[in-house]
C-alpha positions in Angstrom: -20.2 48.0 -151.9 -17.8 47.1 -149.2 -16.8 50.5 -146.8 -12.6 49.4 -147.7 -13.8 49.8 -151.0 -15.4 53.5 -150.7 -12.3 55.0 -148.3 -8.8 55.9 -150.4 -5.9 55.1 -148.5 -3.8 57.5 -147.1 -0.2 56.3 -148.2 -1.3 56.7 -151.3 -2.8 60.2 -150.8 0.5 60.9 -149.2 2.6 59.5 -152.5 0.7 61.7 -155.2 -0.4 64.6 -152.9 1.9 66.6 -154.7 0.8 65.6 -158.7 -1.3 67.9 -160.7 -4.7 67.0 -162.5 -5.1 66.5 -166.4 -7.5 69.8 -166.0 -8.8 72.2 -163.6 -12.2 72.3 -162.7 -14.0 75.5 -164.8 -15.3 78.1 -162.0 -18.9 78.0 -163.4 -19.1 74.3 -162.9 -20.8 73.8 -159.4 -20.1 69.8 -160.1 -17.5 68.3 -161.6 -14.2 65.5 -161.5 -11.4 65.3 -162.9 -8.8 62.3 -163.4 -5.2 62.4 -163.4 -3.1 61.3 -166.0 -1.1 58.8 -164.4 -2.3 55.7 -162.2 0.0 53.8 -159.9 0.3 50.1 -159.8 2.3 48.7 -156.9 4.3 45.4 -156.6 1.1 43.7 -154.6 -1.3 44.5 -157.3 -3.0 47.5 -155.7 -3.9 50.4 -158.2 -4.3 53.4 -157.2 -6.1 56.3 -159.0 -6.5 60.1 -158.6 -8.1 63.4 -159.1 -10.4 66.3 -158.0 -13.9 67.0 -157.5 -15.8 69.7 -156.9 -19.7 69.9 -155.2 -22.0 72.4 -153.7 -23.8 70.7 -151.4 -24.6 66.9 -150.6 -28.4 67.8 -149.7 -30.4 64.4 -148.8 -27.8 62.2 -149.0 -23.9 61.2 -148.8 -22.0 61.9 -152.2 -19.1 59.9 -153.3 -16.6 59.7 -156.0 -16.5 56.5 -157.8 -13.5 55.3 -160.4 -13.5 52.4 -162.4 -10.4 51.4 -164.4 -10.9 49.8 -168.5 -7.5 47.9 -169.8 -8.4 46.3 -172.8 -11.6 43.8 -172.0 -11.0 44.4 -168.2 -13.2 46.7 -166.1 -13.0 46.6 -162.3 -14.3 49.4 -159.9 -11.5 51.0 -158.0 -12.2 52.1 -154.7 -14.3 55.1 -153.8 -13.9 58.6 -151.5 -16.6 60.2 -149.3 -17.1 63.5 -151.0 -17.4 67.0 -148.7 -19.5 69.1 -150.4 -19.0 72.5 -149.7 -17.9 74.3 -153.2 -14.5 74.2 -153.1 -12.1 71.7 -155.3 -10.7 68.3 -153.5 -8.2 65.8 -154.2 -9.7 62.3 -154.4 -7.8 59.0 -154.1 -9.2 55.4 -154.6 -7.0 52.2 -154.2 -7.9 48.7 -154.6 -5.7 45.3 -154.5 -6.6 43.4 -157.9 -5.5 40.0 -159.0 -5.8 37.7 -161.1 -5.0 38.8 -163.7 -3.3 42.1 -162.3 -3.7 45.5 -164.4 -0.2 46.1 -166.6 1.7 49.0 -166.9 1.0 51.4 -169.8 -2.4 53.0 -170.8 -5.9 52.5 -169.2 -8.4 54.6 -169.5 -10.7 55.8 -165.9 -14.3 56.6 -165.7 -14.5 58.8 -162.4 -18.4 59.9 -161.2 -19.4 62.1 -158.6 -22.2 59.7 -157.2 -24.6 61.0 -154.5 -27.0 58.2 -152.4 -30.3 60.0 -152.5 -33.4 58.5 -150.5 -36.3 57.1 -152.2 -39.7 55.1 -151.2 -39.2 52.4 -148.7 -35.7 54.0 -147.4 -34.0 52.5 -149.8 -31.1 54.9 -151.1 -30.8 55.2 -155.1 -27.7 56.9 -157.0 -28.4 60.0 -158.5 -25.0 60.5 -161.2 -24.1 64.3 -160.8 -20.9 64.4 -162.8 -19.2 61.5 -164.6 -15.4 61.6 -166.8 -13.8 59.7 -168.7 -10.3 60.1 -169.3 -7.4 58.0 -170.6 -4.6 57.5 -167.9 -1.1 55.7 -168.5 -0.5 52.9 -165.6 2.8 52.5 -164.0 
């Protein structure tokens, strides 16, 4: 996975800093995400999706949160956000420029998984899922 592909930009942050999740994160869930309801499509064909996560601790290895975005027969990973673990609930934003053919307005629906890279035999790090949803979104 490319590193553009696992940071969220910060424009974007910036634009739906101020929108609210489809659902709030229960207190006795030590890991969870969420999805917003609404994904943004710009004019260049970047999407950008959104939401909040919540870990306790990233242990042996980074944690990310992963979102991939299902229009009809489409499915194309979006993006990914280094995770802080420390217990407390965090925005997350993933963008990624798609094209050909672009994502359309209207609904999608957003897998979004709190991934951590845990390592295994021979150093080679292996994803270990610690919280996954799956949520319908409307592009626009």
């Amino acid at each position: 996975m490319r590193v553009r592909h696992l940071l969220g930009t910060v424009a974007a942050a910036l634009l739906l800093a101020g929108a609210t999740t489809a659902h709030a994160l229960p207190a006795a869930v030590a890991d969870g995400v969420t999805v917003h309801p609404a994904g943004a499509l710009a004019a260049d064909g970047t999407v950008t999706l959104t939401g909040t996560y919540r870990c306790l601790d990233d242990g042996d290895g980074p944690v990310f949160v992963s979102s991939t975005l299902i229009q009809g027969q489409r499915s194309q990973g979006i993006g990914g956000t280094r995770a802080v673990c420390d217990g407390r609930v965090h925005a997350w934003t993933n963008s990624s420029v798609v094209h050909d053919p672009v994502y359309r307005p209207g609904a999608a629906k957003v897998q979004a998984t709190l991934m951590q890279l845990t390592p295994k035999a021979l150093g080679v790090p292996l994803p270990q899922f610690r919280a996954v949803e799956n949520a319908d979104v409307t592009l626009g």
